[in-house]
N, C-alpha and C positions, 0 to 999 in steps of 0.2 A: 449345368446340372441336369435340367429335363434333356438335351441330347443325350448325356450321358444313360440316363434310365430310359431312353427311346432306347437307342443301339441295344443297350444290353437283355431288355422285354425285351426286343426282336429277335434276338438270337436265341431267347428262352421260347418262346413262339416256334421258331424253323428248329428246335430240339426237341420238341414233343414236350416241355414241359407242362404247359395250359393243361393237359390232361393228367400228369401227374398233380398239381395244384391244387386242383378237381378233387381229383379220390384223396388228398390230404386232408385240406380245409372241409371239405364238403357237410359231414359228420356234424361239424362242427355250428356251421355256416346254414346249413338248416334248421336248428337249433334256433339261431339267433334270428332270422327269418320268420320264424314260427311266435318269438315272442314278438315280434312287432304289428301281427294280427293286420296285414293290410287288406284295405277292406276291397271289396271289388273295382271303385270308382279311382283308383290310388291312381296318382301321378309321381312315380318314382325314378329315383338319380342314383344309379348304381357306379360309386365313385373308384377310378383303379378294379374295372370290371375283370379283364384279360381275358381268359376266353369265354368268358362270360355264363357261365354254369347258373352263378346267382343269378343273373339278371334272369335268365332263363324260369328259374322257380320264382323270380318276382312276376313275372309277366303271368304265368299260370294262376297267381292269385287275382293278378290286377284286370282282370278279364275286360273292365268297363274303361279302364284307365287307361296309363299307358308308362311305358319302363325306355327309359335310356340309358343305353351304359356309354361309360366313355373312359378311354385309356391313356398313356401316352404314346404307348407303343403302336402303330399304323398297323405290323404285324399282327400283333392279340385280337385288335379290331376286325381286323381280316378273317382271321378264326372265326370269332365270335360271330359274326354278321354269315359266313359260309353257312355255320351248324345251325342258325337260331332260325333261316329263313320261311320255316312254319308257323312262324308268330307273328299275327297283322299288329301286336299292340308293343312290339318292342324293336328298337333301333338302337344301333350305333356310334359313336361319331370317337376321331383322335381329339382329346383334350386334355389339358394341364388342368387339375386339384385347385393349383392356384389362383388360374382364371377363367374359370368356368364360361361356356357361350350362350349363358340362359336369364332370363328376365329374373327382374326380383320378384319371390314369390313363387315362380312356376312348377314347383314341386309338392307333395305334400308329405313325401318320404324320402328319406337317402340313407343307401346302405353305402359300407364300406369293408370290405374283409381282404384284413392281411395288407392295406395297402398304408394309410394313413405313415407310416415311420420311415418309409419314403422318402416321403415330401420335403426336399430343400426349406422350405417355410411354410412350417407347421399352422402356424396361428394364422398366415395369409389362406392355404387351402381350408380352415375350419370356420373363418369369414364369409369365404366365399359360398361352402356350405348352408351354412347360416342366412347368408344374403339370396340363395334359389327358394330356398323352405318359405312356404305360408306360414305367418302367426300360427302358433303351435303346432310345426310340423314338427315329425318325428326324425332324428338322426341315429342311427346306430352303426358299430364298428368294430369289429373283433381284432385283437391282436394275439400274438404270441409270442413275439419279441417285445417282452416290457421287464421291468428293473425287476421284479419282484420275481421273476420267474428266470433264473440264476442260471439254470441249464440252456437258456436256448440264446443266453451272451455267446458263445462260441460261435452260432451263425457271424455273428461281425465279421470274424477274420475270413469264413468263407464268401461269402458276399464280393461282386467285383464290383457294388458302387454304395457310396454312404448311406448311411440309416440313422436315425437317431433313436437311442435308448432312454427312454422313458418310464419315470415310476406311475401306479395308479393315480397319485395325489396330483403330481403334476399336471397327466391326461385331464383330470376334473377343471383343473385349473385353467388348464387353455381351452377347454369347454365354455367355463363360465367370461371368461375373457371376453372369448370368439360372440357372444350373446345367448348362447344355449341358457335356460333353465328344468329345473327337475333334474339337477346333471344323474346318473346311477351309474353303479359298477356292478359286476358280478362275475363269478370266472365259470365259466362252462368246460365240460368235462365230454371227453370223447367216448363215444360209449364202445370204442371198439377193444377186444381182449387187450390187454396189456401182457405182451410179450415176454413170456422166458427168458428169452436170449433175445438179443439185439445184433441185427448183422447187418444195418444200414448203415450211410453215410452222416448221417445230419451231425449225431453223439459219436463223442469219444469211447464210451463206457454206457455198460447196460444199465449204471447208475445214473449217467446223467439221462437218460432215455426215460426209466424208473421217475425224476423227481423234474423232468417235465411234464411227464403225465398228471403227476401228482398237482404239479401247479395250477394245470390247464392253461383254458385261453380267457384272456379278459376281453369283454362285452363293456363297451360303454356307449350309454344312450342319454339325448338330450334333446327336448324340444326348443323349438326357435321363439325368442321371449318378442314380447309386441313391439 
């Protein structure tokens, strides 16, 4: 399964996608960034980085600290490490969700956007999460493939590698599993014009474009319990 979503981030990499990614999530993924107030001295793990945009505005906070992102795709990392090399306080590296290559502890933040439904084994990657985080470190994750938000099931069939579909209640659930507590949810809202007409690719119909907007993206955050 990870070759399989290495190959295919790499070909989304040598497509120019990472920059479309970018001005997708970004709106969004700022947002989510912004609530989790990291403080200057952060040690953060930007999980499923690609070409690493976040990690980019996690480092401009963490000035004192220091931001790693890590992929599975060698190509995304490629990018990301090219565009970022202005940043003495953030690096790179190819890594698997599931087996992260960092001590227990060594983080005090981890973001995740758009990647998390990915991951062949979910509860393995949000362990491993769990197991980098200091005692009440912060985790947060945005999605927009999830049960609740009915218009963006259709991504499945275009997708060339498995995802799993997941409700809110669930996500909490393998939160609280994984050791997270304080699990939250909330859906965030893209603040950019909502479209007359629809003439992209993602939706079938201006409707189903129309009532993903409406849905937004879910936001879920959890600290690492002692």
């Amino acid at each position: 399964m990870e070759d399989i979503l290495r190959l295919e981030f790499n070909e989304w990499a040598k497509a120019g996608r990472g920059e479309s990614m970018e001005r997708g999530h970004r709106p969004v993924g700022e947002q989510a960034i912004e609530k989790m107030r990291v403080p200057d001295d952060a040690r953060v793990l930007d999980v499923g980085c690609g070409s690493g945009w976040a990690s980019r505005l996690l480092a401009e906070r963490a000035v004192r600290g220091r931001v790693v992102g890590v992929d599975i795709s060698d190509e995304m990392i490629r990018l990301a490490a090219e565009t970022s090399n202005h940043f003495e306080n953030l690096t790179f590296q190819v890594a698997s969700a599931e087996h992260l290559p960092f001590a227990n502890g060594e983080f005090t933040h981890a973001f995740s956007m758009e990647s998390l439904y990915y991951y062949a084994d979910m509860s393995q990657a949000l362990r491993e999460i769990r197991r980098i985080l200091a005692p009440g470190g912060l985790f947060v994750t945005v999605v927009d493939l999830y049960q609740e938000n009915k218009a963006s099931h259709q991504w499945i069939e275009q997708l060339a590698v498995p995802v799993q579909l997941l409700s809110t209640l669930e996500y909490r659930a393998l939160f609280e599993a994984a050791g997270f507590v304080s699990v939250q949810d909330e859906r965030l809202q893209d603040p950019a014009p909502v479209l007359d007409q629809y003439t992209g690719t993602s939706f079938r119909s201006h409707q189903d474009y129309l009532e993903y907007r409406a849905a937004g993206s879910l936001m879920l955050s959890g600290r690492a319990g002692q």
